[in-house]
C-alpha positions in Angstrom: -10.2 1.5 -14.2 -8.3 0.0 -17.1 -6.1 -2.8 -16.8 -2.9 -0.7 -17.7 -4.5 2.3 -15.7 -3.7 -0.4 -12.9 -0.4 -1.3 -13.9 1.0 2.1 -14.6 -0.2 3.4 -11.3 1.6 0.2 -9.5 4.8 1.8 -10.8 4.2 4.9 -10.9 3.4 4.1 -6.7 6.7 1.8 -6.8 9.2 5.0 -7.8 7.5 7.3 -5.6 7.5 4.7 -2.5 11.2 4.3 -3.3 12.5 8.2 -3.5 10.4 7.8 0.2 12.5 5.3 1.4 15.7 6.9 0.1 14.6 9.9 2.0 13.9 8.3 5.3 16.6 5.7 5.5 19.7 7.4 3.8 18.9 11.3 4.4 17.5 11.2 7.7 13.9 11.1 7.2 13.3 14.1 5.1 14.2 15.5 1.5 12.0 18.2 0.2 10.0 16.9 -2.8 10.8 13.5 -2.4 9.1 12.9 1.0 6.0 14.8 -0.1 5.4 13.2 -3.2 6.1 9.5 -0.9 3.0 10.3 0.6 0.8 9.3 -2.5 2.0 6.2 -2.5 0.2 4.4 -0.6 -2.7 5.3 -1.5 -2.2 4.9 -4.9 -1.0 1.2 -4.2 -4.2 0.7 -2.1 -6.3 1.7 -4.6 -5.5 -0.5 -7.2 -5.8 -3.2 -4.8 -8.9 -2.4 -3.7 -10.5 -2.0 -6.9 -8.8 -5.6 -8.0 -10.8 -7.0 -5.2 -13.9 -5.2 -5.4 -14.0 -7.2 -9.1 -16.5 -10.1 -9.3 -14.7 -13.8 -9.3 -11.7 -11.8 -7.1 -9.9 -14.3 -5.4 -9.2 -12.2 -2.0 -8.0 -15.5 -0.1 -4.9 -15.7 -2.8 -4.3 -12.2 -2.5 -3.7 -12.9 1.5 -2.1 -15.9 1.4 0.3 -13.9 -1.2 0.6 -10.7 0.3 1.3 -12.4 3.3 4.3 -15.0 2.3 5.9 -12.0 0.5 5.5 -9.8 3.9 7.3 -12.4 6.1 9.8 -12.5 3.2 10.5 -8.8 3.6 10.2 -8.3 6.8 14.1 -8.9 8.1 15.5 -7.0 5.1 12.6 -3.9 6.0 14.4 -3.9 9.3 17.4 -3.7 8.0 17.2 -1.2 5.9 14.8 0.6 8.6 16.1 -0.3 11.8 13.0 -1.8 13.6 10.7 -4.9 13.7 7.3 -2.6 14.5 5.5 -2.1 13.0 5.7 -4.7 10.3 6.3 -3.9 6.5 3.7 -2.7 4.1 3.1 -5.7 2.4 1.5 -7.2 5.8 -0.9 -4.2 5.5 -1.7 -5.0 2.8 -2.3 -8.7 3.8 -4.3 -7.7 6.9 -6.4 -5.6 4.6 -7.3 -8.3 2.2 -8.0 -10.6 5.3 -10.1 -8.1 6.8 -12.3 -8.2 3.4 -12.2 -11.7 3.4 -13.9 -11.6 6.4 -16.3 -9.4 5.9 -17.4 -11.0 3.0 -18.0 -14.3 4.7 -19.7 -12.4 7.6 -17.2 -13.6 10.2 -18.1 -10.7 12.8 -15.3 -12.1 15.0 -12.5 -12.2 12.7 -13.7 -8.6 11.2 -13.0 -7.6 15.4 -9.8 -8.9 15.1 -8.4 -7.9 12.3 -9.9 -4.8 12.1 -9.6 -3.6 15.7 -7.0 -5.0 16.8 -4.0 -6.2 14.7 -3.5 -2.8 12.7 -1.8 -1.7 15.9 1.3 -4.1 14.7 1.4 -2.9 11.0 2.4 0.1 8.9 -0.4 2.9 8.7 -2.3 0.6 11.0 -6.1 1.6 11.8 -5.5 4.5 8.9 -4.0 1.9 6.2 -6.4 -0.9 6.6 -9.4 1.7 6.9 -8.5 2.8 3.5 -8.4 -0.6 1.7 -11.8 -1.4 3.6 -13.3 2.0 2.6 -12.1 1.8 -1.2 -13.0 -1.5 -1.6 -16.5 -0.7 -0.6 -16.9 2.3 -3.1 -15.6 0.4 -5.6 -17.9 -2.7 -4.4 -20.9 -0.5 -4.1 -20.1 2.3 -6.9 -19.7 5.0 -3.9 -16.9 6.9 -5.0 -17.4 9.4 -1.6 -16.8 6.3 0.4 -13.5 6.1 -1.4 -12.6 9.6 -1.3 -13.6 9.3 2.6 -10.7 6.7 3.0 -8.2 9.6 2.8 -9.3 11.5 5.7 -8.0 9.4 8.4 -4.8 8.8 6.1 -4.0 12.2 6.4 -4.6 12.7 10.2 -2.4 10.0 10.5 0.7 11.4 8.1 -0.3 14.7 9.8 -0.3 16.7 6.2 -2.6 16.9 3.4 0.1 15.1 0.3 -1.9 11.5 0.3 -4.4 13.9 -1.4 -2.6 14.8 -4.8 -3.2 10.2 -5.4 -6.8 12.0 -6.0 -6.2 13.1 -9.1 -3.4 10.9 -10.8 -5.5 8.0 -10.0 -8.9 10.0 -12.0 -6.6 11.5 -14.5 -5.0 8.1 -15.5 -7.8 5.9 -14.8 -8.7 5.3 -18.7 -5.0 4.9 -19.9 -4.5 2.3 -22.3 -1.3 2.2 -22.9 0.0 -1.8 -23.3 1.9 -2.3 -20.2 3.0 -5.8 -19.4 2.0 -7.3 -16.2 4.6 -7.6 -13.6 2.9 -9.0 -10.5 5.8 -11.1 -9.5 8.1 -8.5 -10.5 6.7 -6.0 -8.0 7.3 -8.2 -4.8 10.8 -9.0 -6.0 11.4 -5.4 -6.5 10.2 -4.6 -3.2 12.5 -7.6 -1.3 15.8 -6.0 -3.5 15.3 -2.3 -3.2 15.0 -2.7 0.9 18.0 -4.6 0.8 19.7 -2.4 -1.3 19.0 0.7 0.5 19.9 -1.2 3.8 23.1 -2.3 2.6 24.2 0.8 0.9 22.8 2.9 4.1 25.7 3.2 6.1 28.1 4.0 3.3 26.0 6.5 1.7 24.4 8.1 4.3 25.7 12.5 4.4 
């Protein structure tokens, strides 16, 4: 997977987890099109993360320490927009994923308990999120692609529909794109922070 393969699906993964949002927060929860095509976002985003980490040199402790700081930083304006503390934001998913790696790379059998078995329950997608990043990082890791393409069955028990699936083949179809994309690592978080906010301000006013 190309380095702009990465960065386009990012964004491409930012607008639909934003239509999402708009759907559930402002329209009550559902808009045809827009709620279906939310559901690849996820694992679009997880994927690219994943395959960051399965890279030799990857420095999965920053990407935790990171993931998490940004998390906590979201986390009041996610319940704003969404109304509730739990589960906790996506970005602490995220977090817990990369920790879970961590672990597993250091053969901490405890910590792997933990934050595999037990803290997902406090998180968004919980058992079915983390699974994934654990289960595409190790096709990546290993260069088992099925392992990866197993990740999405629990993803879709737990959305309860079959949409995570259509991440299949934008993520194949652009995973050679060369396009020259500029990195926007930083940019992402921030973007993440504002558009909660946004959406949790505007809510009330714009809501039918």
């Amino acid at each position: 997977m190309t380095s702009s393969a990465r960065e386009l699906l990012k964004w491409l993964a930012v607008i639909l987890m934003t239509g999402d949002h708009v759907a559930k927060v402002i329209y009550g929860g559902y808009v045809p099109g827009l709620s279906e095509a939310g559901r690849a976002a996820f694992p679009l985003f997880a994927l690219v993360m994943a395959y960051n980490l399965a890279q030799p040199g990857a420095d999965v402790g920053k990407s935790v320490r990171r993931l998490a700081l940004w998390g906590v930083i979201a986390q009041p304006v996610h319940a704003l927009a969404f109304g509730y503390w739990l589960p906790l934001n996506i970005l602490l998913t995220f977090s817990l994923s990369a920790l879970v790696i961590y672990a597993v790379e250091r053969r901490e059998s405890s910590v792997v308990v933990m934050t595999a078995g037990v803290l997902p329950f406090v998180v968004d997608y919980q058992w079915s999120g983390v699974g994934f990043v654990l289960l595409a990082w190790l096709g990546f890791r290993t260069g088992r692609p099925l392992l990866t393409l197993a990740a999405f069955a629990p993803l879709c028990v737990f959305n309860g529909n079959l949409w995570s699936l259509a991440a299949i083949p934008v993520a194949v179809g652009l995973s050679h794109a060369a396009w020259p994309l500029p990195r926007g690592r930083w940019a992402f978080y921030g973007y993440y922070v504002a558009h909660l906010a946004f959406i949790g301000v505007l809510a009330p006013i714009l809501r039918p």
